[in-house]
Each structure stands twice: as structure tokens, then as C-alpha cells.
N, C-alpha and C positions, 0 to 999 in steps of 0.2 A: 305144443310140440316139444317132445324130448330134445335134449342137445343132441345124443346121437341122429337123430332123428332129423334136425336142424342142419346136421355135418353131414350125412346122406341127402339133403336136397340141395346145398351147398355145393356140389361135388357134381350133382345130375346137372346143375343150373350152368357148370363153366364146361362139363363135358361138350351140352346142348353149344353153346356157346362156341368151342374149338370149331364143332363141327361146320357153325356157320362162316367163321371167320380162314376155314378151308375151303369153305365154297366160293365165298367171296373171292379168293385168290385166284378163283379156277375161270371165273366167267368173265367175260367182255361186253363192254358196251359197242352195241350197232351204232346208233342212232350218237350224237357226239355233240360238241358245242356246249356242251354242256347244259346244256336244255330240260333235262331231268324229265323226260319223256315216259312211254312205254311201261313201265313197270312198278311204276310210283302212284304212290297213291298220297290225296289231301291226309293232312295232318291235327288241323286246324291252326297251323299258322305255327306251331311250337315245335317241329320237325317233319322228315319225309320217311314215311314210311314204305322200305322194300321188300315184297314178297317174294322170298327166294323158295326154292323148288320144296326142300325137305327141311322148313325150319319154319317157326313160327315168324309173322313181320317182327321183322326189325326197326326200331325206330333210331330214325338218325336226325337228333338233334344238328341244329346248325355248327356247333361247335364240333361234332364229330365230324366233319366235310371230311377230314383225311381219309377217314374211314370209308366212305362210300367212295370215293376216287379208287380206293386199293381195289375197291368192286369192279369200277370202270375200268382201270388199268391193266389190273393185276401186278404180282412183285416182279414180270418182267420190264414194265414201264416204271419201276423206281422214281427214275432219273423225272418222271415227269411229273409226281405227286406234290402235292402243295395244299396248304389251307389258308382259311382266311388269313391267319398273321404272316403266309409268305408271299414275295413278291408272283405274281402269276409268271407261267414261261411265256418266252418272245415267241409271237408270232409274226413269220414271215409270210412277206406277200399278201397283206389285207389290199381286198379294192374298196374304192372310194364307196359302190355300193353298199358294200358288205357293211360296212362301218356305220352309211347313217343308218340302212335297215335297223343293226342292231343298238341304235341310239335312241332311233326316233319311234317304231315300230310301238302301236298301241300293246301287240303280244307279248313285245317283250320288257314293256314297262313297269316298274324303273329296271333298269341297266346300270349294274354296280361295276365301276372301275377303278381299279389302283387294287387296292389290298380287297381281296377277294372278287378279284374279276373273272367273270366268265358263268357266276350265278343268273339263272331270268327265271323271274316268276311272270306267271301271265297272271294280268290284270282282270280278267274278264272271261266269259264262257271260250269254248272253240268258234262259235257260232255268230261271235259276236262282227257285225256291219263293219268292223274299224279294222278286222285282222287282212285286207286287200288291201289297205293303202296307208301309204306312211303321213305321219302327221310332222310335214315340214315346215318350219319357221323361212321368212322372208332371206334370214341373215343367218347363214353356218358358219358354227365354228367347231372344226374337227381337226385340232391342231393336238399333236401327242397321238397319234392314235395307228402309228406305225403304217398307215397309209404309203403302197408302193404302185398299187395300179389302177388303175380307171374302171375294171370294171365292165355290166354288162351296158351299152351304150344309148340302147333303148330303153331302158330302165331310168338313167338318167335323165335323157330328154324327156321322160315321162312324170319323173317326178319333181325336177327342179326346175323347169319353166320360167318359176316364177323368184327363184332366186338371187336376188341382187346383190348382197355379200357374202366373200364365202373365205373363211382363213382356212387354209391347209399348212398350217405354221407347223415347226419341227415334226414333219414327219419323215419318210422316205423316199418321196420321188426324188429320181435319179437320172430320168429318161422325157423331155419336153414331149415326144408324142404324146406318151400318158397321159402328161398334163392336156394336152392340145383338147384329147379327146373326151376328157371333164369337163374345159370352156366351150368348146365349141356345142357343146349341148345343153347349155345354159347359156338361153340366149336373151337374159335382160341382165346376164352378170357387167355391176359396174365397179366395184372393189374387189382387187381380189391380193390375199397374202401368201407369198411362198414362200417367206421368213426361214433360214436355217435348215432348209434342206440341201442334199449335195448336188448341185448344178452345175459343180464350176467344170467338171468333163465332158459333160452333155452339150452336141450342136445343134443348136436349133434351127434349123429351116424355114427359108420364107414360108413356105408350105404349110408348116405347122404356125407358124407364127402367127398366120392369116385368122385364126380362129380365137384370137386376142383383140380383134378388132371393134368389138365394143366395150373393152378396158377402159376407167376414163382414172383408176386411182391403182397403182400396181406398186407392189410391195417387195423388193429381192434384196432384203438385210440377211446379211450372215451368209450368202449363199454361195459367194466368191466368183459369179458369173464374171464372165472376161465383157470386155468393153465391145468385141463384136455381137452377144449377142445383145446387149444393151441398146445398141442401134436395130439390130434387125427388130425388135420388139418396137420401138422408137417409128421406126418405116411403117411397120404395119399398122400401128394404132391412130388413126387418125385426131381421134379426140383425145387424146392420153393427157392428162391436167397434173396428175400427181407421181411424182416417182419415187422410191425410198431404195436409197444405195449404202445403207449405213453398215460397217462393220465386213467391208468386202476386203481392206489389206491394199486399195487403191493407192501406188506411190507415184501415178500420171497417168493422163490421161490421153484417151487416142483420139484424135478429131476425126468426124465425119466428115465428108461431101454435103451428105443432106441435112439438113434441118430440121428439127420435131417444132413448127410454132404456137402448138397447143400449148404446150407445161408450160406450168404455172409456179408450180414448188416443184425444188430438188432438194431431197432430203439425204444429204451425203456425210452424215457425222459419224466421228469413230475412223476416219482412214487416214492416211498417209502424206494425205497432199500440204508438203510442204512451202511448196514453191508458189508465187502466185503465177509463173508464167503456163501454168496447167488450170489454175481454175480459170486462166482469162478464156480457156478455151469452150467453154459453159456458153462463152458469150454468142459468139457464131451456131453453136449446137440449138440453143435452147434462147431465141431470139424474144418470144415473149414474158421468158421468165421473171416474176413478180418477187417469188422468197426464195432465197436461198440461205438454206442452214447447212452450216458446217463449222459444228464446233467441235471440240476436240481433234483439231488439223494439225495444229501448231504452226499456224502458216505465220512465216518469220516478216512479211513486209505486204505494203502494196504500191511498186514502183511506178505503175501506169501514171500518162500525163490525165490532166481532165479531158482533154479532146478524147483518148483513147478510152477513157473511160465512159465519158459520154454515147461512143458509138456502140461498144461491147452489152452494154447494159441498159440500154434508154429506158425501159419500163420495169426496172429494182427498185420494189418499194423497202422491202425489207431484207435485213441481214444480220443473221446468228453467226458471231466470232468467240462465242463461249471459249476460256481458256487456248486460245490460240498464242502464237508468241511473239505480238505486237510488241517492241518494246518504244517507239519513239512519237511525238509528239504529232511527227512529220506525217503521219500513218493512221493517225485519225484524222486529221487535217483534211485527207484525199477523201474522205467520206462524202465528204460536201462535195463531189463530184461529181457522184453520180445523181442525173437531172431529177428524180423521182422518188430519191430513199427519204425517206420519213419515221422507217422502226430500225433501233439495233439494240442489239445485244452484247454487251462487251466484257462480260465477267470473268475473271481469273486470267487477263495477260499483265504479264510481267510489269508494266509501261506502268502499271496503277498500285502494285503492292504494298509501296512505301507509303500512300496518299491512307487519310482516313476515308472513312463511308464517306462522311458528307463532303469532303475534298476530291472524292472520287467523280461524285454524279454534278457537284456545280461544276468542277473545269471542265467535264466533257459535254453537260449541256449550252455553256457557254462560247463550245468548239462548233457544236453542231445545232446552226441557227433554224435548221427545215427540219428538223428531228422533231415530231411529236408525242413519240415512245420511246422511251429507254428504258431496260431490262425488264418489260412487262408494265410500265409505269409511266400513267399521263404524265405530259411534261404540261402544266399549269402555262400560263403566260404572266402571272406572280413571280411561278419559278423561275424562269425565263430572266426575270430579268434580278431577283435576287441574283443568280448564278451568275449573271454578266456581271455586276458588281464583284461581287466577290473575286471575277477571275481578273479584274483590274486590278484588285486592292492586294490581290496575292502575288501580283508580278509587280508590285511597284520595288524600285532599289532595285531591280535586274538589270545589270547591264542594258545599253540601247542594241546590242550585234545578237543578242539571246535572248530578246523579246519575240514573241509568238506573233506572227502576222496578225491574228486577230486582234491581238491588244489595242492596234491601231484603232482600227475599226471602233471596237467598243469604247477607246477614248473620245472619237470624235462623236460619236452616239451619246455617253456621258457625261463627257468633261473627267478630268483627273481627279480626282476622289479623296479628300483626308482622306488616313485612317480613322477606323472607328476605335472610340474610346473602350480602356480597358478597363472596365466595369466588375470588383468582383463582388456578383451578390451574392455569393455562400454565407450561411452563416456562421458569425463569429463565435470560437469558443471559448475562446476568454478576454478577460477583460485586466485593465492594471487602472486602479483603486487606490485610493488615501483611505485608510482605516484611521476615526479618529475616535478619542477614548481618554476622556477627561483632558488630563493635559499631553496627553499621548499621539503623534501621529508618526504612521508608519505605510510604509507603502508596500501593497501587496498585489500576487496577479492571482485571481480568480477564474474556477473554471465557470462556464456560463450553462452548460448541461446539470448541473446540481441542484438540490433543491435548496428550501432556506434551511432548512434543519442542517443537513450538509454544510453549508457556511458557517451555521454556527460552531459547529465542531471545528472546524479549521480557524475561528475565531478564539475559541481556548487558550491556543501557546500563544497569542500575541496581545492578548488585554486581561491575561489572569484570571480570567472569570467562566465559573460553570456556564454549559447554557440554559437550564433554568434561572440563572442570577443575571442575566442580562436583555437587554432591549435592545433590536439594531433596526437601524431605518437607513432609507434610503435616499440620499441626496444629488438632483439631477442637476446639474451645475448650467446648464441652460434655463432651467426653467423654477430654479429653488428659488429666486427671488420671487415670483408671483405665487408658487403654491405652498413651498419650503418642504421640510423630510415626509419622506412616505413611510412609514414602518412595516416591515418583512413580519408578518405576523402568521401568515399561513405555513405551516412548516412543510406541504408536499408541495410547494408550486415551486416549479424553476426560476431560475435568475434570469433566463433568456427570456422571459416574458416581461421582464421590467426595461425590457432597451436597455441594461447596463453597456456605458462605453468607456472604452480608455479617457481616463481624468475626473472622470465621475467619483461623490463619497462615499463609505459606508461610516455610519455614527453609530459607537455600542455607548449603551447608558444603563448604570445598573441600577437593577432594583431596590429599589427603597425597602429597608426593613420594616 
């Protein structure tokens, strides 16, 4: 082909071209979701090919998506165009159906989300046995997924039956009925997550509440639900074992009338609760409570006698005080109060910052004699009683009016304790030495990391002699009478392997011509 020839099909080829990409402009898609339905045809995997009216197929690579969107849209939808490297637009109003349909849904397998969301290729024929019903897993999790309503209701009772877990973390519910009517149709649901959605305006009613009833683990961090509905949930759930209150902005607490004596754990870290005269109030609420975590409280004290703590808490096994803002002795002391605790957690309060690591966990295992975990960490019965030592030997010289009640204790357990010898077994780095050298002695200090060639050179300025021209040996002044000088003949081996000690000789002897 001519070049003119070449610059006339050149010319035909983006003419043809204008004309399609006018057309595109001009047509809408029905059919929507992005589905790529109706007028598409297989590609074999490497693009989708659209047969528009008066143009040859177009083939639209995956990387043209914009392109085929401006078909779908057209340039009065601009505002709504996007390709894979843009974020997709917010969609409002997903229901809970809609969502796993297009998650789990054999048709629409896989389902790409984040950066180029809203692409579905089918996996399979039309025909295929799996496109009537969704393939759900025991345990959902549809958290992100802008989730705002429930949905069609018998769809759900229809397909989740059998679902036991289900997180609906940061999404959009806003409104408890919604939710009501996702659990109440899931009805072997025993976990469930509402993490980070916004509840704190929405009332829940007993009414609604009641379809929570087989909850036995509930999840409301981040959510900022007020403390009424916390109870009305509390009410209706008979078996309710776990609770997570983390991160709600809790600065007290409101007591109920009733009692929840299911839960087990209360997971309230991350809020406000300064005061211990608010979390004593857990005690009455939450009568069989087993763990309670709540670190990052900064809770400043814990003034209860043992009587009062004994009745508030009789079955506290465990307790997370992570960074709270314990600072007195008196305050771990009360630990041993309560009739049942056996785990705690006590890391980052004030009361310990000055203490090393190991000064940390001996004085506080040696505080807490029923403690068998501390910070994640068997407490040995070795340990146990190394730590009681040590918290003897650490408080001896303290005045008798600022001694630790326990002291007593572990002295009549004991007895009063030397101290233990100060022992330093670091190795020595040098040594100080008689250098002796015909009629010559001279006292010198020796580094003990050197080798012997090294010696010799520092030997040089003080016996005049090259150190090819001389001979040095070693004389151990305990034991030179039975063996006498050793000679330094290896020039890489170190001094520290010879035991060189303060008083010891070095003998240079030179060479015979």
C-alpha cells in the first residue's frame, strides 16, 4: 500500500471510529448493575465485545471500562463515570439481601470490590443448577459494604437459616428495626457484630429487641449506643454471655433495676470510665461476670473494702487494667480481694514505670499470692517463690511504717534473708602485669581482648626490642611453682584465654643470635 494510500485508510479508519464513539454517546443502558448483559457478546477472556447498530463490534478491552461506561451513561451521566483505577460511586441504600446475593451468588462469581467494583462475570452457563440459590457459608461477614436495610424478609429466612455468625461491621444501619428484621430471620444466629455503625440516635424497642433473643455473643464497639438501649438488649437476651462496649465515649454508667446473670465477659476498653465508683456498678448489673477487660480507662484507684468487693464481684476470675492510672501500691494490694481472680493484666500504669521488667513482674507476683497468670504468663510455683524473695530482699532498710503489709507475711513464710552476694561475672578487660626483661621490671595494664601479636607490639616501647627479636611467656603466679612460664607463641589467640589476672607475669627473653 501507497503512503497516500495508507493516509486514505488512516482517515476512513477514525472517521468510522467518530462515528461509533457518537453513537456510544447517544445510547443507554436498560438493563444496569453493571451486569454487562444484553448486547455483549464472549470475547474469549481478553475483552467484551459490543455490537452497536451501524459500526463494526467494538472490542473493549478491560482497560477501556471508561469507554463502555460513556455507552452506558452517556456524557449526560459524566459525573457517574469511573474505571478500574477510580474509586466506584457510593451507593445508597444496599439491603442486607442485595449484598450477599451479589457476594455469594454462583452467577455472579467472583465479585470484584474496591477498585473496580461493580464488574460480574458469570462463571458458568445460564442454565446452570447453581444460578436459584446462593452458596452461603455458616459464618458472614459483610462488613464495608454500605449495608442500610434488611431487605426482602423471606429471602432471608430462606437463605440463612443456618447461619451462626454474621458481622455487619462499618456499615450503615441506622435504624434497630432493620436490624430486628435480619436477626429475627436468622434463627440459629449466635454471634453477631454491629461494630461502627451509627446507633447512638436510634430507640430500640422491647419489640424489636425481642428478635435478639438467641444472641449469646453481641458486639456494639464504636457504635455510641446510650446505656438504655444496652439494657433493653440485656432484658431480652436470656443467654447473652458476651458483650463488647469498646470505644462508645462511656464517662459513667447508669445502673439498672434488672440483672443480665448470663454474661460472662464485658468487653468495655477504650472509654471514659475514670472513676471506680461506676464500674462498681457492673457488679449488681452483671452478677455472674467472670472477665472483665477494660484497659485504656485510666481508672485512677480501687477504694472498695474486701467485704464490698467480695459481694460486688464473687465470681471475677479475671481482670484487664492495661494502662490504666493505678499509681499506688495500696491498689494492687485490693486485688487479692476479690474471692475468685486468678488472671490480670497490669501493663503500662504509672505505679510500675520507674521498676525494671524483672522488678516489675517479681513485686507484683509476690503481691498477688492467688494469681496464676499475669500479663498472658504462667506464674511457675519456682516463680512464685523466687519473686517472694526477692520482694523481701528488695524492701529490707525500708523504714518499719513503709513496709508493705505483705512483707510480714513473706518474712514469717521465709525468715529475713541476707542479702545476696554481689557477684560480678563479666568478663575482665584488662589486666595489670609485671613485665619483666633481663634486669628490667616494669608495671604495665594490658588490654585482655588482644591477641599475642598485639602484646607484642605494645611490648616494643618498654623492653627495646623488635617483636621478631623477642620471646614472651607467661607466668601464672599461683601455679608457676608447679608448672613455671607458659610461652605466648600463637600470635592470633587472645590474652583472655590464658586467665590473665591482676599480679600475674609477662617474661620477654630475646633471641639468641
Amino acid at each position: 500500500m501507497t503512503q497516500p494510500e495508507k493516509e486514505k485508510h488512516s482517515k476512513h479508519l477514525c472517521s468510522q471510529a467518530g462515528v461509533c464513539i457518537s453513537q456510544l454517546a447517544s445510547l443507554r443502558l436498560q438493563a444496569g448493575k453493571g451486569h454487562l448483559r444484553g448486547n455483549c457478546g464472549g470475547s474469549g477472556g481478553n475483552g467484551l465485545s459490543v455490537q452497536l447498530p451501524s459500526c463494526r463490534p467494538l472490542l473493549l478491552h478491560p482497560s477501556s471500562m471508561s469507554v463502555w461506561l460513556f455507552y452506558c451513561l452517556g456524557p449526560s451521566d459524566r459525573e457517574g463515570m469511573w474505571d478500574g483505577a477510580s474509586d466506584p460511586p457510593e451507593e445508597e441504600g444496599r439491603t442486607f439481601m442485595q449484598v450477599i446475593s451479589e457476594k455469594y451468588s454462583p452467577e455472579n462469581f467472583p465479585y470484584r470490590r474496591g477498585p473496580g467494583m461493580g464488574v460480574v462475570v458469570p462463571s458458568g452457563p445460564q442454565g446452570s443448577p447453581m444460578k436459584d440459590r446462593l452458596n452461603l457459608p455458616s459464618i458472614l461477614v459483610l462488613n464495608g459494604c454500605g449495608i442500610s436495610r434488611a431487605g426482602d424478609e423471606g429471602e432471608i429466612a430462606a437463605f440463612c437459616a443456618h447461619v451462626v455468625e454474621l458481622d455487619l461491621s462499618h456499615n450503615k444501619l441506622q435504624d434497630w428495626l432493620e436490624i430486628s428484621k435480619i436477626v429475627s430471620n436468622i434463627p440459629n444466629l449466635d454471634f453477631l457484630n454491629l461494630s461502627s455503625n451509627p446507633l447512638s440516635e436510634s430507640v430500640l424497642e422491647p419489640s424489636c429487641a425481642e428478635a435478639f433473643v438467641r444472641v449469646r455473643r453481641l458486639v456494639l464497639n464504636n457504635t455510641r449506643v446510650p446505656w438504655d438501649t444496652v439494657y433493653t438488649l440485656t432484658r431480652e437476651i436470656p443467654e447473652l454471655v458476651e458483650l463488647f462496649l469498646c470505644l462508645n465515649e462511656y464517662d459513667s454508667v447508669t445502673p439498672t433495676p434488672m440483672s443480665c446473670p448470663s454474661l460472662r465477659l464485658l468487653h468495655i476498653t477504650d472509654n471514659n470510665l475514670h472513676d471506680w465508683d461506676e464500674v462498681r456498678k457492673f457488679g449488681p448489673m452483671f452478677p455472674g461476670l467472670d472477665t472483665l477487660i477494660m484497659a485504656n480507662n485510666n481508672l485512677t484507684s480501687i477504694p472498695d473494702s474486701g467485704d464490698t468487693l467480695c459481694r460486688l464481684f464473687p465470681n471475677l476470675r479475671s481482670i484487664n487494667l492495661h494502662n490504666s492510672g493505678l499509681n499506688q501500691w495500696e491498689d494492687i494490694e485490693k486485688l487479692n480481694l476479690f474471692p475468685k481472680l486468678e488472671e490480670v493484666r497490669l501493663l503500662g500504669i504509672p505505679l510500675l514505670q520507674t521498676y525494671t521488667n524483672t522488678e516489675r513482674r517479681s513485686l507484683i507476683v509476690a503481691q498477688l499470692p492467688s494469681v496464676m497468670m499475669l500479663n498472658g504468663s504462667v506464674v511457675t510455683e519456682a516463680e512464685r517463690e523466687d519473686a517472694e524473695r526477692f520482694f523481701i530482699r528488695y524492701h529490707q532498710g525500708y523504714p518499719e511504717e513503709e513496709l508493705p503489709y505483705r512483707y510480714q507475711i513473706l518474712v514469717t513464710k521465709y525468715g529475713k534473708l541476707a542479702p545476696l552476694a554481689d557477684i560480678d561475672l563479666r568478663p575482665r578487660c584488662h589486666a595489670k602485669v609485671e613485665v619483666h626483661c633481663e634486669d628490667k621490671v616494669e608495671l604495665l595494664s594490658i588490654r585482655l581482648d588482644q591477641t599475642v601479636a598485639e602484646l607484642k607490639k605494645q611490648l616494643r616501647t618498654v623492653v627495646q626490642l623488635s617483636t621478631s627479636n623477642m620471646r614472651v611467656y607467661y607466668i601464672d603466679k599461683e601455679v608457676a611453682s608447679h608448672f613455671g612460664p607458659e610461652e605466648l607463641k600463637y600470635s592470633t589467640r587472645a590474652l583472655h584465654s590464658y586467665s590473665i589476672r591482676d599480679g600475674d607475669e609477662i617474661l620477654v627473653v630475646p633471641k639468641s643470635k
